[in-house]
C-alpha atoms as a printed R data frame, in Angstrom:
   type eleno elety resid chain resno        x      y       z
1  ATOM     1    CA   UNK     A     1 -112.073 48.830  -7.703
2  ATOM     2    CA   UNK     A     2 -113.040 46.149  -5.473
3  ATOM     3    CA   UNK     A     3 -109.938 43.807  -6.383
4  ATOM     4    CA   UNK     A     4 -107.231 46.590  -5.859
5  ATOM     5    CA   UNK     A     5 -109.154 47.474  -2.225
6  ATOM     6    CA   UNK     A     6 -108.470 44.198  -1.152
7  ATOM     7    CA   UNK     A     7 -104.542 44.255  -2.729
8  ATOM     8    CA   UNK     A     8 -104.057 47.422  -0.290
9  ATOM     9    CA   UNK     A     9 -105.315 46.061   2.383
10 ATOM    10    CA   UNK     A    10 -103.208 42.856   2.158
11 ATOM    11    CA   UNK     A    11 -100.374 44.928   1.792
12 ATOM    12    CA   UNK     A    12 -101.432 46.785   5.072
13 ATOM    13    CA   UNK     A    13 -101.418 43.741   6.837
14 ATOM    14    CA   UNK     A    14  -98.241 42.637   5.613
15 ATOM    15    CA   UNK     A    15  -96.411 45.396   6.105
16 ATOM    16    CA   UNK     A    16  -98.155 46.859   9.607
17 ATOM    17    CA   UNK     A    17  -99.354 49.694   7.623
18 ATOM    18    CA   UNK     A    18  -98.593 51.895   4.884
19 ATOM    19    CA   UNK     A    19  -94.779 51.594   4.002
20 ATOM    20    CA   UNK     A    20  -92.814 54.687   4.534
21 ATOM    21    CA   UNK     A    21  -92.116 56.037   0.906
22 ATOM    22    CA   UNK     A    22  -94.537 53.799  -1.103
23 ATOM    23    CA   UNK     A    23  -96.016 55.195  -4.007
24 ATOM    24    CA   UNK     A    24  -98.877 54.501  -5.817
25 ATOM    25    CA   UNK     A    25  -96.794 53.225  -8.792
26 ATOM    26    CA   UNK     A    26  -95.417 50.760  -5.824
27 ATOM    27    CA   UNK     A    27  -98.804 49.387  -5.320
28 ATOM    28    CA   UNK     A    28  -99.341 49.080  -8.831
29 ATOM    29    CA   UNK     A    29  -96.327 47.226  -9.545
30 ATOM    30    CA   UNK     A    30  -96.758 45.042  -6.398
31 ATOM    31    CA   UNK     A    31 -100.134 43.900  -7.863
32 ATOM    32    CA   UNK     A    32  -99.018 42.678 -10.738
33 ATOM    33    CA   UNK     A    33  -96.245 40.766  -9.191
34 ATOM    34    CA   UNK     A    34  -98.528 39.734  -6.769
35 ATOM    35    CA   UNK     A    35  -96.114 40.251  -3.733
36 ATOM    36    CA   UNK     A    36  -97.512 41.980  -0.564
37 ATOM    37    CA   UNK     A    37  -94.666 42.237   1.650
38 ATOM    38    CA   UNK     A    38  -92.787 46.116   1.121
39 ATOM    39    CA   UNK     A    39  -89.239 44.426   1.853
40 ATOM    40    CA   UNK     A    40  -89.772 41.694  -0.772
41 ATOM    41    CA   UNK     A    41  -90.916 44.553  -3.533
42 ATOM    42    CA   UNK     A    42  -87.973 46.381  -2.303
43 ATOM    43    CA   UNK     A    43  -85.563 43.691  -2.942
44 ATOM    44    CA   UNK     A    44  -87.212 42.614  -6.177
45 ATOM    45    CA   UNK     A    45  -86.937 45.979  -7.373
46 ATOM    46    CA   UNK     A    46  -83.030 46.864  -6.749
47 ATOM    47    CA   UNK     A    47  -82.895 43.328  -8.492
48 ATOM    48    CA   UNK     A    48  -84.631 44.158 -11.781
49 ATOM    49    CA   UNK     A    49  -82.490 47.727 -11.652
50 ATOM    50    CA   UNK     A    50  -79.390 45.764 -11.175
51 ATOM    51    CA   UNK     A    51  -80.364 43.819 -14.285
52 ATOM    52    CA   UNK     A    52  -80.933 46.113 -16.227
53 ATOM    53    CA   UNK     A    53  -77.347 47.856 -15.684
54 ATOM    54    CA   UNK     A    54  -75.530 44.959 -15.960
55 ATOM    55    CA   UNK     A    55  -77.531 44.786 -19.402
56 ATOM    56    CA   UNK     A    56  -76.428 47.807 -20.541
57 ATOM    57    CA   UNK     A    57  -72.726 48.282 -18.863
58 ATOM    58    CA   UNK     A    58  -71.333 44.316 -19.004
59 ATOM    59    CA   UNK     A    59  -67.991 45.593 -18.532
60 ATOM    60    CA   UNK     A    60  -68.611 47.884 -15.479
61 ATOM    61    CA   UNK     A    61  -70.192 44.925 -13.608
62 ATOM    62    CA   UNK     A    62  -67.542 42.455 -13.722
63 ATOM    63    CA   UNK     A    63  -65.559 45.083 -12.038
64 ATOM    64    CA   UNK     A    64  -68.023 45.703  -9.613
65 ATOM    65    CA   UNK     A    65  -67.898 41.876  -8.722
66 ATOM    66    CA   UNK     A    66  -64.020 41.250  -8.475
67 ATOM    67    CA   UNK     A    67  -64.427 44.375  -6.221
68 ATOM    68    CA   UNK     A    68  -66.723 42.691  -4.333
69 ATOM    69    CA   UNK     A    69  -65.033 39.529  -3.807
70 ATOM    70    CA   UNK     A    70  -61.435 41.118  -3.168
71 ATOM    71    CA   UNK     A    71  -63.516 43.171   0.051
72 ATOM    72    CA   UNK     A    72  -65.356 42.352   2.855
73 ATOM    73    CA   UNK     A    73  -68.186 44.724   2.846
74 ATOM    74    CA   UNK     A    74  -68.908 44.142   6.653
75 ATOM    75    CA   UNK     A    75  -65.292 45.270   7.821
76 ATOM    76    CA   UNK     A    76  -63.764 46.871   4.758
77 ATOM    77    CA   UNK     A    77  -60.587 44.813   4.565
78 ATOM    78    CA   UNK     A    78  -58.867 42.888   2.276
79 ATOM    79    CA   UNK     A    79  -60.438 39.110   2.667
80 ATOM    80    CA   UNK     A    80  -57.125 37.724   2.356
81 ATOM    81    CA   UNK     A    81  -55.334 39.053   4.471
82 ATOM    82    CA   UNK     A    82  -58.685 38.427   6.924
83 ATOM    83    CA   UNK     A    83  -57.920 34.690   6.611
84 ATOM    84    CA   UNK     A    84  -54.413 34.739   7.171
């Protein structure tokens, strides 16, 4: 018990406290990765999820990339016509 005390309270020093919406499966998981700060876990996570769906829908994720590179995400237009 000793060991995951002093996880939690790295993480609270990291992180300025307890993150809103962590879980205790979130600490859990950030122990075995070994990575303290919530933003990092965060990232890591959406990461492994992305994975995963491009694992099991290839062909939906290629679209989901030309899509990306056709549109600016920060103003929504055409990056194209943005550079002409």
């Amino acid at each position: 018990m000793g060991r995951m005390k002093d996880f939690l309270m790295e993480v609270l020093d990291a992180n300025d406290g307890i993150p809103q919406g962590m879980t205790l499966s979130d600490v859990v998981r950030m122990k075995e990765l070994q990575i303290f700060e919530w933003q990092e876990y965060e990232r890591r996570k959406k990461q492994e999820e992305l994975q995963q769906y491009q694992s099991q829908n290839p062909g939906e994720t290629a679209k989901i990339e030309q899509v990306k590179r056709k549109f600016s995400s920060k103003y929504g237009q055409s990056i194209e016509k943005k550079s002409e």
